[in-house]
Backbone as JSON Lines, residues from 0, in Angstrom:
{"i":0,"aa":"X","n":[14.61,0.57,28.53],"ca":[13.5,-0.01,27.8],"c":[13.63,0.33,26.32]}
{"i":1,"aa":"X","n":[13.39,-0.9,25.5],"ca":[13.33,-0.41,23.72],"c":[12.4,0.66,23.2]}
{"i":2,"aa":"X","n":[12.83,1.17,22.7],"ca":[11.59,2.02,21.57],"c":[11.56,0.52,20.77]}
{"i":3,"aa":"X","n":[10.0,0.29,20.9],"ca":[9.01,-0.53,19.53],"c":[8.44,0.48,18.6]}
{"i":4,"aa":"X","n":[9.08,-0.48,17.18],"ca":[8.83,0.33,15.99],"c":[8.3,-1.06,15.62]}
{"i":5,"aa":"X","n":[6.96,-0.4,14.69],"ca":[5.98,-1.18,13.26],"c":[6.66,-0.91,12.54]}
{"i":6,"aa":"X","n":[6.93,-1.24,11.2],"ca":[7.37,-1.43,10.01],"c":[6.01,-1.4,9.06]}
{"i":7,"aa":"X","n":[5.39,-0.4,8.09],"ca":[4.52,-0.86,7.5],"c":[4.59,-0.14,5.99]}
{"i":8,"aa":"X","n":[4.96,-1.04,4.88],"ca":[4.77,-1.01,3.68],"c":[4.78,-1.96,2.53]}
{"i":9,"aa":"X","n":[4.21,-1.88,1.66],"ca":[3.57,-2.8,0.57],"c":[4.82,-3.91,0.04]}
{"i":10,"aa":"X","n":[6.02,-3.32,0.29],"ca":[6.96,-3.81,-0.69],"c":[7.84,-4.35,0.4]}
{"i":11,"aa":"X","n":[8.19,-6.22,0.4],"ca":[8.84,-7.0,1.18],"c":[9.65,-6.75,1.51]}
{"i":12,"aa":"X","n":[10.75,-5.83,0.53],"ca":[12.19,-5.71,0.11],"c":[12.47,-4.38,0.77]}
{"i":13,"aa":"X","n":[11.94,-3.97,0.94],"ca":[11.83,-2.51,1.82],"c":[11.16,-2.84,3.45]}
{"i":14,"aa":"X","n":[10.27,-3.55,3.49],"ca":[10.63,-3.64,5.12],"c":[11.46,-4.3,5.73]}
{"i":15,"aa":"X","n":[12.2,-5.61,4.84],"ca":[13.09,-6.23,5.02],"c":[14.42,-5.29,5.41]}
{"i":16,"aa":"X","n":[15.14,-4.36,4.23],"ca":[15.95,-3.62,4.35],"c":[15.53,-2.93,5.82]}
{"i":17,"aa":"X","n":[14.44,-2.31,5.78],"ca":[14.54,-1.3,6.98],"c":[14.84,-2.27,8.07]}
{"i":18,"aa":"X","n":[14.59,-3.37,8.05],"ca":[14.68,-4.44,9.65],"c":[15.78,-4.64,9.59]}
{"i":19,"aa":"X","n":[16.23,-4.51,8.63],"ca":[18.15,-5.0,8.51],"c":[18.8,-3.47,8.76]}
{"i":20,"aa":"X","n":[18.56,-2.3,8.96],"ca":[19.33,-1.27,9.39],"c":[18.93,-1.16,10.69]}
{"i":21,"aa":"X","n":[17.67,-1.17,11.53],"ca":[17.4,-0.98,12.57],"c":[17.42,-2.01,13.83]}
{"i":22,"aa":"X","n":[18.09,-3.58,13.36],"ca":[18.29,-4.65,13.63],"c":[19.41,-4.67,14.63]}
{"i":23,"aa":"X","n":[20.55,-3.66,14.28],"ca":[21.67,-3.66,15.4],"c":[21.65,-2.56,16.07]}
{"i":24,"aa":"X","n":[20.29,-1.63,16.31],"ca":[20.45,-0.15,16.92],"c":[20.37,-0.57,18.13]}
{"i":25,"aa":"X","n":[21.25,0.21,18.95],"ca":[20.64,-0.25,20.3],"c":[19.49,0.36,21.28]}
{"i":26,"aa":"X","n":[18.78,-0.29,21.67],"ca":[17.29,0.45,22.42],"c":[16.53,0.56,21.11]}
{"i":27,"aa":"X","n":[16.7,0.29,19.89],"ca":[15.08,-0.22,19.3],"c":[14.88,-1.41,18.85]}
{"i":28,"aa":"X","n":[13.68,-1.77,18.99],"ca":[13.15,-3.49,18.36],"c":[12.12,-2.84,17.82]}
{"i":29,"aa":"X","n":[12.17,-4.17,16.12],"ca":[10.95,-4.0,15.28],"c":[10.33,-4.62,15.94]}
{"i":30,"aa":"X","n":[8.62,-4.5,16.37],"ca":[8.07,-5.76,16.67],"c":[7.24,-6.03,15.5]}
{"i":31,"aa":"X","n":[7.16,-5.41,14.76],"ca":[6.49,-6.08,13.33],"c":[6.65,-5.53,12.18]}
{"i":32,"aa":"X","n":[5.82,-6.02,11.06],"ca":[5.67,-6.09,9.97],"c":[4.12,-5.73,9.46]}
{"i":33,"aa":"X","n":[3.62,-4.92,8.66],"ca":[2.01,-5.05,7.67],"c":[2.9,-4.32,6.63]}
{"i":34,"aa":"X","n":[1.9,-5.05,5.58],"ca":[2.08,-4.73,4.22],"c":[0.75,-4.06,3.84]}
{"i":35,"aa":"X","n":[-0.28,-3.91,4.41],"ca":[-1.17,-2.95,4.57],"c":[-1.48,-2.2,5.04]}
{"i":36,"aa":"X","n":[-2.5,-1.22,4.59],"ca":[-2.88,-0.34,5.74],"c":[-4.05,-0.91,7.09]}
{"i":37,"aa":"X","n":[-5.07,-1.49,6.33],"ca":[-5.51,-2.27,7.42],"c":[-5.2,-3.42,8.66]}
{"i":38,"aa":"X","n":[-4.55,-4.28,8.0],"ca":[-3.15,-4.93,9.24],"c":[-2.16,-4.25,9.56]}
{"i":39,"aa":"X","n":[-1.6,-3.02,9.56],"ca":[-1.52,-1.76,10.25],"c":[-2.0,-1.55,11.27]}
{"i":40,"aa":"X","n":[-3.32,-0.87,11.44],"ca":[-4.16,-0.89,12.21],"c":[-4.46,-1.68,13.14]}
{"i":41,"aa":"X","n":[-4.67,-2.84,12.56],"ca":[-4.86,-4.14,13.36],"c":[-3.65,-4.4,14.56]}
{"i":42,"aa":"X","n":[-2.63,-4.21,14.13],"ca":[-1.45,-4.24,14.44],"c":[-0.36,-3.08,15.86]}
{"i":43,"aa":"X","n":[-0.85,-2.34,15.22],"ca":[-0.82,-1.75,16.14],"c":[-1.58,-1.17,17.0]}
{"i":44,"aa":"X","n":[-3.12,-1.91,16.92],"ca":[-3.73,-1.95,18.63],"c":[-2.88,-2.68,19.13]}
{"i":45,"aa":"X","n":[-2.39,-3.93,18.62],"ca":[-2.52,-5.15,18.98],"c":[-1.14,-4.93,19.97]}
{"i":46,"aa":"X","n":[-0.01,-4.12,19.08],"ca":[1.32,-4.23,19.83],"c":[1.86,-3.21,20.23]}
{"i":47,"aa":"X","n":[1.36,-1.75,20.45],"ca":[1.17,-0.8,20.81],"c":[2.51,-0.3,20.34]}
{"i":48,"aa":"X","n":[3.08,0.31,19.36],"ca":[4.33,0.61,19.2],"c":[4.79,2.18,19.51]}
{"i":49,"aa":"X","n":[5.82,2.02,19.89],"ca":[6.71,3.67,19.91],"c":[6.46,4.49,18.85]}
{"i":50,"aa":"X","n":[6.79,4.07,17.73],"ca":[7.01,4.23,16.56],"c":[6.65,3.47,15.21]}
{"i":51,"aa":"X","n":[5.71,4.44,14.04],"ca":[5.14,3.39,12.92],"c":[6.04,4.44,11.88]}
{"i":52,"aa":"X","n":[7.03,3.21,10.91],"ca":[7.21,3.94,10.08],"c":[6.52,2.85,9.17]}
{"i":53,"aa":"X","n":[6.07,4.51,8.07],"ca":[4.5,3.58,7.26],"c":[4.48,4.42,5.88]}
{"i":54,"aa":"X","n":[4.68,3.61,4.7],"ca":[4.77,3.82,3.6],"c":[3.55,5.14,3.27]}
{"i":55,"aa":"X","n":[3.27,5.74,2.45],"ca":[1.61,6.42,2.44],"c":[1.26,5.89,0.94]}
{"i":56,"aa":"X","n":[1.66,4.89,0.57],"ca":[1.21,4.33,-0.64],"c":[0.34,3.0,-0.38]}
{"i":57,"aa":"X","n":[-0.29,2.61,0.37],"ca":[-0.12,1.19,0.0],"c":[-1.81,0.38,-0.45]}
{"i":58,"aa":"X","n":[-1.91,-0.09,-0.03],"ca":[-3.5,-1.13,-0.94],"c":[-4.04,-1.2,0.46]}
{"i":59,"aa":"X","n":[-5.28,-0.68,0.24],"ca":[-6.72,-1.25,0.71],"c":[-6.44,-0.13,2.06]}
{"i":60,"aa":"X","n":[-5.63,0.34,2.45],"ca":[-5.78,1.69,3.08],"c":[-4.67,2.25,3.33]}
{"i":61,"aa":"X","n":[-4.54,3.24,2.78],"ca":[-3.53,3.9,2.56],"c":[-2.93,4.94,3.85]}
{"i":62,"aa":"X","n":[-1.32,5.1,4.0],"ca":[-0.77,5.39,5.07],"c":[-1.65,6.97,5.82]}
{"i":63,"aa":"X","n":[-1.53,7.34,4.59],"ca":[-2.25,8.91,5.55],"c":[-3.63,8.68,5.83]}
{"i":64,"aa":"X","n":[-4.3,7.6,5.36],"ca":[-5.96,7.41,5.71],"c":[-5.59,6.2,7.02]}
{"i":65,"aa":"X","n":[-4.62,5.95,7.08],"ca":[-4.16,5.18,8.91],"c":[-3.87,5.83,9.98]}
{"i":66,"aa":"X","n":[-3.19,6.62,9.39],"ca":[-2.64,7.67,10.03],"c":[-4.09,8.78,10.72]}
């Protein structure tokens, strides 16, 4: 079974990159993407992940106030 990883930070170009290194691992899938902290949240009720890697900078709620 995969480890599911969220992806969550402000900057396109950086979750992009991270989906492009973790893209050929074997046994993990991204299942998403937020560029916030609140669709964060949202997000991972929604898709229950293994794993959130999550910026602690970002707009309108910030990673350690998700966390």
């Amino acid at each position: 079974m995969a480890i599911k990883i969220l992806i969550a930070d402000d900057h396109g170009l950086i979750r992009a990159g991270l989906r492009a290194l973790l893209q050929d691992v074997p046994d993990l899938t991204v299942v998403g993407e937020a560029a916030d902290g609140i669709t964060l949240l949202k997000m991972a009720a929604e898709l229950k992940p293994d794993i959130v890697l999550m910026d602690i900078s970002m707009p309108g709620l910030s990673g350690i106030e998700a966390t």
